[in-house]
N, C-alpha and C positions, 0 to 999 in steps of 0.2 A: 247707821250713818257712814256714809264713804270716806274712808279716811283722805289728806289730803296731804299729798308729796310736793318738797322742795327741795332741792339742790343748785348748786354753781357748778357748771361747765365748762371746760377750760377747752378751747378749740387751739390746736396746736397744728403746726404743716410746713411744708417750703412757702416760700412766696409764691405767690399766685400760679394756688392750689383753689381757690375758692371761697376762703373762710370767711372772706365780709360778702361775697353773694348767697352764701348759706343762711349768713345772720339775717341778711336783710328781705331773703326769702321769708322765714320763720316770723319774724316781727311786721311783716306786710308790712314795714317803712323803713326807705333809707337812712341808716344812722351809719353804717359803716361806707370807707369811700371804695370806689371800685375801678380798678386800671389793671390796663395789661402791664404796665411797669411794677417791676419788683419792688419789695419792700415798702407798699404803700400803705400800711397799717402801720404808726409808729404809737399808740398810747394802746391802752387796755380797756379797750371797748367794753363797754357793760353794759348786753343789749335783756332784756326782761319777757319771757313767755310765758303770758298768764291764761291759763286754762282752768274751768271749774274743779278738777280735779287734781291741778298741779301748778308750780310756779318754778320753770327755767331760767336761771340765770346764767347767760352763757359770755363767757369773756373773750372777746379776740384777738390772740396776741401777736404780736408783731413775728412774721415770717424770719423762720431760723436763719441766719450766715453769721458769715464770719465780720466782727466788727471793721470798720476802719478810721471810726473817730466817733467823739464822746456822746453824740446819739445812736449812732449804733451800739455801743457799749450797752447803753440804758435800755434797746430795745431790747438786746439780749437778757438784760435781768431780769425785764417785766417777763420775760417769754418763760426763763427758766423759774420763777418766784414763783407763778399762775399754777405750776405743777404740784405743789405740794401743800395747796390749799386748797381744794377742789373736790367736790365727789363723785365727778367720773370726767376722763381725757375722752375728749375726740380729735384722734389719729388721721388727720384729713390728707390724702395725698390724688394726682390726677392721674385716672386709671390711663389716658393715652399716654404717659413718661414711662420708658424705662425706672428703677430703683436707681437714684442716683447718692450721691455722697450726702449729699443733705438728709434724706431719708434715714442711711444708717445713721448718722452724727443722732439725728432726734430719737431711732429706735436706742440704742445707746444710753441715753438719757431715760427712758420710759423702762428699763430693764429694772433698773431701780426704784421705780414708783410703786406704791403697796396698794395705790389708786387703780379701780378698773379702766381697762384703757379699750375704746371701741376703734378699730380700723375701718373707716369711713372711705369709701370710694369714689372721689365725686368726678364726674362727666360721663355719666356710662352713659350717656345718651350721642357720645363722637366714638363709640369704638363695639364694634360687631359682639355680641354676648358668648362667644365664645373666646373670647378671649378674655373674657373675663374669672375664668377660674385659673388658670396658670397665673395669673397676677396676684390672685390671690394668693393661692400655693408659694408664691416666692414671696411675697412677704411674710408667710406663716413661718418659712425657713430660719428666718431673723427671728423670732420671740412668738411668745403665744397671746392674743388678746381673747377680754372678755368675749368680745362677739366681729362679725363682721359685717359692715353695711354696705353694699353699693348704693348711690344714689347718684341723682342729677339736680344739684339745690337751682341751678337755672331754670330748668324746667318743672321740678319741682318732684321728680321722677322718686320713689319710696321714700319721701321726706318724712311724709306723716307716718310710716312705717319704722321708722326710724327713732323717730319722736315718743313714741308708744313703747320701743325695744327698755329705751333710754330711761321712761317715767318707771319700769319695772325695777331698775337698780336704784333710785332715788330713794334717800329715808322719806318719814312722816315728817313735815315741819309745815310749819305756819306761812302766810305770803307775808313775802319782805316789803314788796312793792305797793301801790296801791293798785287795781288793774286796769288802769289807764295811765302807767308809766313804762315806757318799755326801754330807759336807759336812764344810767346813774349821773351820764356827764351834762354838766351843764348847756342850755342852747346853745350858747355864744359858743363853745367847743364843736358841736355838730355842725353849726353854720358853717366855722371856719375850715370844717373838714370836707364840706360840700365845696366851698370855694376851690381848696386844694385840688379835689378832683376834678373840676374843671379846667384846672392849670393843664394836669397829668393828661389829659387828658386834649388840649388844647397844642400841647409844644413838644418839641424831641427831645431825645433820651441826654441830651447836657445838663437839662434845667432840672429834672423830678426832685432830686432829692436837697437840692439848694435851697428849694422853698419851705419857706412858712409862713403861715398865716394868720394877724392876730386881730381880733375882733376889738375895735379901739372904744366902740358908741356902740348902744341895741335899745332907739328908746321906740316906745308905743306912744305914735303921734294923736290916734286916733282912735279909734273902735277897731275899727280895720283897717289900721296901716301903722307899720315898722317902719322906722328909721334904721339904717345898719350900716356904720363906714367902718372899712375894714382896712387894714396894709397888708401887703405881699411884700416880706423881705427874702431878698436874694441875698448870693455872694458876690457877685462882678457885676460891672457896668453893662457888658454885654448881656450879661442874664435878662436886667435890669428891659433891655431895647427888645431882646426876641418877646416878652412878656406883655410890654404895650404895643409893639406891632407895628408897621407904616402907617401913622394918623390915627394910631391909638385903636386899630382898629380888632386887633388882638382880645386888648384889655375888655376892650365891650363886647365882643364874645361870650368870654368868661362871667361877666356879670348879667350877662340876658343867659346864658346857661344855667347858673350856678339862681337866679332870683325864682326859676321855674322851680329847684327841689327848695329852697327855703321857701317859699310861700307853699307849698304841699304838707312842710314840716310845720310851721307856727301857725298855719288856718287863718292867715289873712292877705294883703298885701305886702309885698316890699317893695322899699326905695331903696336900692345898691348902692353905694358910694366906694368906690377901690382906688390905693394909691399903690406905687410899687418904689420901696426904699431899698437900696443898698446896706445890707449890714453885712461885713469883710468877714467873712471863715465864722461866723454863726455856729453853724451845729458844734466847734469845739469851745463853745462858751457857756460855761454853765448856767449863770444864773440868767442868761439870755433864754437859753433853753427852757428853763422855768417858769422863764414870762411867757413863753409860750404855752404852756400848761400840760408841759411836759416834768418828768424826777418829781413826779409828787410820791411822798412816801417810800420812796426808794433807796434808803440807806444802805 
């Protein structure tokens, strides 16, 4: 009988480096949100790869910097916490960047870990293959890891190759999941992170990190149809105007975007419903933050 592997994965990197298009490669569905704006993973994603042979749980943690108020704080601990419970680190960094400060800060961190840690190279599909082993060389400079991978999770370039490297250092264990669940967080948190990325994706670089999003109502009208009204809390009034647009035209954007991957997600239809409230300096409020379904278990 074949025996059958399981482990959690802690995917660690700078900000968009790739780590929620990796995940949502790997799990063929969107649960992680994805933007060119920085830090747009702020919870610990727990996305599930269930294969007859093995069960991945791979966690995506919020992109390393420096905090500058009490959700940045929090995302640093989830990012630093994920490290030391885990049975192997994926090292994500984007082979087109110089090694930047961020880089060292995270090698630094992993000098210390007794966890295998794999150096992952994700976009080798935007830079010429030769230049891909001086990259590597200079990050071997900095520490030694278990192994190295390039890939291209966009394209999807030695993922499976990867995945295979990966099931080799996994113990024997049991499936945690069932094999048709491939994340731990509840809908109503994936929904509202769908939404999110249609914000980030919708408005310029004042508003990203001001937003949140909370799933107020999620009920099943029918066989196949969701009800779903959501709020988008900002910081200022201004925020508040660029977000519903000249005649609201903005806000309906975002919910004709954001209804296409939630009805791909739940397997039926939805009715959107979005409002957009003012709540004044949010991210330094804690138990605000918590209603968001953020500091769980975060002591």
């Amino acid at each position: 009988m074949t025996e059958h592997k399981s482990g959690f994965i802690s995917i660690i990197g700078r900000p968009n480096v790739g780590k929620s298009t990796f995940m949502n490669h790997v799990l063929g569905l969107k649960i992680a949100i994805m933007s060119d704006k920085a830090q747009t993973t702020r919870n610990k994603i727990q996305g599930v790869m269930t294969q007859d042979d093995a069960q991945i749980i791979f966690l995506d943690t919020p992109g390393i910097h420096k905090p500058k108020h009490k959700l940045g704080d929090y995302m640093m601990k989830v990012a630093k916490n994920t490290l030391s419970d885990t049975d192997a680190i994926m090292f994500m960094v984007n082979v087109t960047e110089e090694i930047g400060r961020g880089d060292e800060f995270i090698m630094e961190m992993l000098k210390d870990v007794k966890t295998p840690v794999f150096l992952v190279l994700n976009k080798i599909d935007l830079v010429h293959p030769d230049a891909l082993m001086p990259r590597i060389e200079q990050y071997k400079e900095y520490m030694e890891f278990t192994d190295v991978i390039p890939i291209s999770a966009l394209e999807g370039l030695n993922v499976d190759h990867f995945i295979e490297v990966l099931k080799s250092y996994l113990p024997e264990g049991p499936k945690y999941y069932p094999d048709d669940q491939i994340s731990d967080h509840p809908e109503q948190f994936v929904v509202s992170e769908l939404i999110r990325e249609k914000i980030l994706h919708l408005t310029s670089e004042e508003i990203p990190h001001a937003i949140g999003v909370n799933v107020d109502r999620m009920i099943k009208e029918s066989e196949d149809r969701v009800r779903i009204e959501a709020t988008i809390f900002v910081e200022r009034d201004s925020q508040k105007g660029i977000i519903i647009g000249k005649g609201g035209k903005k806000l309906k954007e975002v919910g004709k975007r954001a209804r296409i991957d939630i009805e791909r997600l739940l397997g039926s239809k939805v009715y959107l419903e979005l409002w957009v409230k003012v709540q004044k300096d949010w991210r330094n409020k804690v138990n605000f933050i918590r209603q968001m379904g953020y500091l769980e278990d975060q002591d």
